[in-house]
C-alpha positions in Angstrom: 0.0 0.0 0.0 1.5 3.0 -1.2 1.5 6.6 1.3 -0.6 7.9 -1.6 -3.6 5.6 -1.5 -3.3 5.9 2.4 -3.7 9.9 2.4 -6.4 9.6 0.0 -8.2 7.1 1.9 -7.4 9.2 5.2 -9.2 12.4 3.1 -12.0 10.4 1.9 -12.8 9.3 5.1 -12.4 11.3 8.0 -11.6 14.4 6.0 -14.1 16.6 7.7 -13.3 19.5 10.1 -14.6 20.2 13.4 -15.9 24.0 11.8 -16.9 22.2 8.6 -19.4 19.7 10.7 -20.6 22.7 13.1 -21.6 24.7 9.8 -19.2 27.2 10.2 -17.1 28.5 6.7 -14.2 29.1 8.3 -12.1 32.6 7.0 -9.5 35.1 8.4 -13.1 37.2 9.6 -13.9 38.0 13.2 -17.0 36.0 13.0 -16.3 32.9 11.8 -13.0 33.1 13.5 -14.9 33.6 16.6 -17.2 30.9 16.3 -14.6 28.5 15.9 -13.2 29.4 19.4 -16.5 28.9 20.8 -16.6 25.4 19.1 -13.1 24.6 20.9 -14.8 25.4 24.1 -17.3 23.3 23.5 -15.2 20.0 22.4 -12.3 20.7 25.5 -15.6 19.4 28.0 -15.7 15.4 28.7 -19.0 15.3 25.9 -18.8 13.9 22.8 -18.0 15.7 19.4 -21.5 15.2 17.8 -23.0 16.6 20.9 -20.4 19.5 21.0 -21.4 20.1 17.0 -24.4 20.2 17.8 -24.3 22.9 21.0 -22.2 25.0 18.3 -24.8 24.9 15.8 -27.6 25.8 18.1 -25.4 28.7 19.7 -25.1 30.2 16.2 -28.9 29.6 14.4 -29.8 31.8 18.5 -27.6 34.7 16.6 -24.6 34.1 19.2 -21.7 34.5 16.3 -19.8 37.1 17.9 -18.5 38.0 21.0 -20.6 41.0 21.9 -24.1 38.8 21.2 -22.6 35.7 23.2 -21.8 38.7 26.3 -25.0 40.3 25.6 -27.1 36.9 26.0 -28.3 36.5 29.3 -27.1 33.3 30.9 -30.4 31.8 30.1 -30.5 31.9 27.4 -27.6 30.7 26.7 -27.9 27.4 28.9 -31.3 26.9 26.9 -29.3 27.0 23.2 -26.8 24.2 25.1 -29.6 22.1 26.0 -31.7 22.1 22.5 -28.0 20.8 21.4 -28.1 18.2 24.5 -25.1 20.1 25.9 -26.8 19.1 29.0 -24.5 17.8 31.4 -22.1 20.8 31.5 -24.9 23.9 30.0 -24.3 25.4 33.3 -20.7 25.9 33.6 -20.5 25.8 29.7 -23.1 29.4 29.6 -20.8 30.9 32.3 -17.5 30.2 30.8 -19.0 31.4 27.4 -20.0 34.8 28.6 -16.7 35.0 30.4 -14.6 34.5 27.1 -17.0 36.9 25.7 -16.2 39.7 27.8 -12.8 38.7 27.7 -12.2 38.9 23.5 -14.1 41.9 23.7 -12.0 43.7 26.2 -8.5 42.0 25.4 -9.0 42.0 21.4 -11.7 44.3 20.8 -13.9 41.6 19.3 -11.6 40.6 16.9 -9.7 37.2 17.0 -7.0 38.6 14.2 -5.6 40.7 16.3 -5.0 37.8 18.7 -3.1 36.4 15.4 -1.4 39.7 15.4 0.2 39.3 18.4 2.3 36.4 17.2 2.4 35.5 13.9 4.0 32.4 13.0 4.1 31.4 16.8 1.8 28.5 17.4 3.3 27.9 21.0 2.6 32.1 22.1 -0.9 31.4 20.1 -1.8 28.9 21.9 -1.1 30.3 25.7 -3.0 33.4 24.4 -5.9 31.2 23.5 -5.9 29.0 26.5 -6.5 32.5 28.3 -10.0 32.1 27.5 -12.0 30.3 30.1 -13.4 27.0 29.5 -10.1 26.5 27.1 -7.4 24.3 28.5 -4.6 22.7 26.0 -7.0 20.1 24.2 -8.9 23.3 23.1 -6.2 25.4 22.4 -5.2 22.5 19.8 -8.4 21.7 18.0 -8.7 26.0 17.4 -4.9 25.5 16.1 -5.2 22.8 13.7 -8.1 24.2 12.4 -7.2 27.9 12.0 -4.2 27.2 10.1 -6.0 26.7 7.3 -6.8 30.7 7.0 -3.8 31.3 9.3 -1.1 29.7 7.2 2.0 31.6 9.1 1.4 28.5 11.7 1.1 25.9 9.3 2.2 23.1 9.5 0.3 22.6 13.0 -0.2 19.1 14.7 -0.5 18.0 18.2 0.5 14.9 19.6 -3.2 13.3 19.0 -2.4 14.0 14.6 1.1 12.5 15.6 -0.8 9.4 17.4 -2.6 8.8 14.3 -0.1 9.1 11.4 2.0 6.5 13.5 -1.3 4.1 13.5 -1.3 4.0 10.1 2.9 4.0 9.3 2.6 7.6 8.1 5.6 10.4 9.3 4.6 12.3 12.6 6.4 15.0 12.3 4.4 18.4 11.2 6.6 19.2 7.8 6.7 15.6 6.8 3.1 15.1 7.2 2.4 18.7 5.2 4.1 17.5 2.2 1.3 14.4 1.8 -1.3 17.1 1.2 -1.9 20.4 -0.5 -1.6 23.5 2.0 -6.1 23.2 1.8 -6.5 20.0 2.9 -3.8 20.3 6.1 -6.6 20.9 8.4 -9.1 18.1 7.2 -6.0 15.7 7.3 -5.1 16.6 10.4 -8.8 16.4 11.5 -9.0 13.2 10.1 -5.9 11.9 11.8 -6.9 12.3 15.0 -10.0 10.8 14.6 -7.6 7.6 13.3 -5.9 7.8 15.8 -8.4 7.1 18.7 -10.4 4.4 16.6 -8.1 1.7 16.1 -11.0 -0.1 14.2 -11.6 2.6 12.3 -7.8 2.6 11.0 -7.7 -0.9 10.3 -10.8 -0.5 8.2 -8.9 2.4 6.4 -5.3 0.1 6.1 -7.6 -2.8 4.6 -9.1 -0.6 1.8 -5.8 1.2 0.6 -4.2 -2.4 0.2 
């Protein structure tokens, strides 16, 4: 089985991001931008990704896409988007956390995530402790935001984490971030890199893919 086949496999897939499956079209625009950091908040809880999508796509059809209608919201409100996306478990904590980071894009970066970019171009390690300031994002978070982004952020690129490593070595692909860009055109980085970690947690999953590449 040649790397080719395996990468196209891989793409076929699993080649779906996190911001693709939450509906959002991701560009370098506060809004989208935005909405993807509120997506990462929602995937760092102990809930699983379908639920987390779903939260995400209820937060946005309630008109929460930017950081001043997410702090305007009332906490309520909020909790009740959560829960029509069976966020339920952590709604509470979740609504809190997201009016927090609200206030906290607005008054740090002025509503605008690309001046958080601005900060650091090129530095995915001083990105990342900037985004982790948010609350309700620890490093998990931080990560999914990353891999993602660096499809409109390409200054970072190639990004991936140790869970895109895990995967790549489940299926006898390079880990390392440059040899892994070089399998894939610059647009597809994030849905491989999606894809990979999603490998690299479902060992069934990978076998299935191995078996169909041979």
């Amino acid at each position: 089985m040649t790397q080719d086949r395996i990468v196209a496999e891989v793409l076929r897939r699993h080649g779906e991001t996190f911001a693709e499956r939450a509906g959002i079209r991701l560009a370098d625009k506060p809004s989208p931008l935005y909405r993807l950091l509120v997506l990462a908040t929602l995937l760092s809880a102990r809930i699983t990704a379908e639920i987390a999508v779903a939260a995400a796509r209820e937060l946005s059809a309630a008109g929460y896409t930017t950081p001043e209608a997410m702090r305007d919201a009332t906490w309520q409100r909020r909790v009740d988007a959560l829960g029509r996306g069976h966020y339920r478990r952590y709604d509470e904590r979740t609504a809190t956390m997201l009016g927090d980071a609200a206030v906290h894009c607005v008054q740090r970066w002025r509503g605008d995530l690309r001046r958080l970019h601005a900060e650091a171009p090129g530095d995915a390690r001083v990105l990342s402790r900037l985004v982790r300031e948010f609350k309700g994002i620890g490093p998990t978070g931080a990560a999914i935001f990353l891999r993602e982004v660096q499809g409109v952020w390409p200054d970072i690129a190639p990004y991936a984490d140790e869970r895109v490593a895990a995967g790549a070595r489940r299926l006898g692909l390079p880990p390392e971030p440059a040899a892994l860009a070089r399998l894939v055109s610059a647009p597809d980085l994030p849905r491989f890199a999606a894809a990979l970690v999603v490998l690299g947690r479902d060992e069934k999953a990978a076998e299935a893919l191995r078996g169909a590449a041979d």
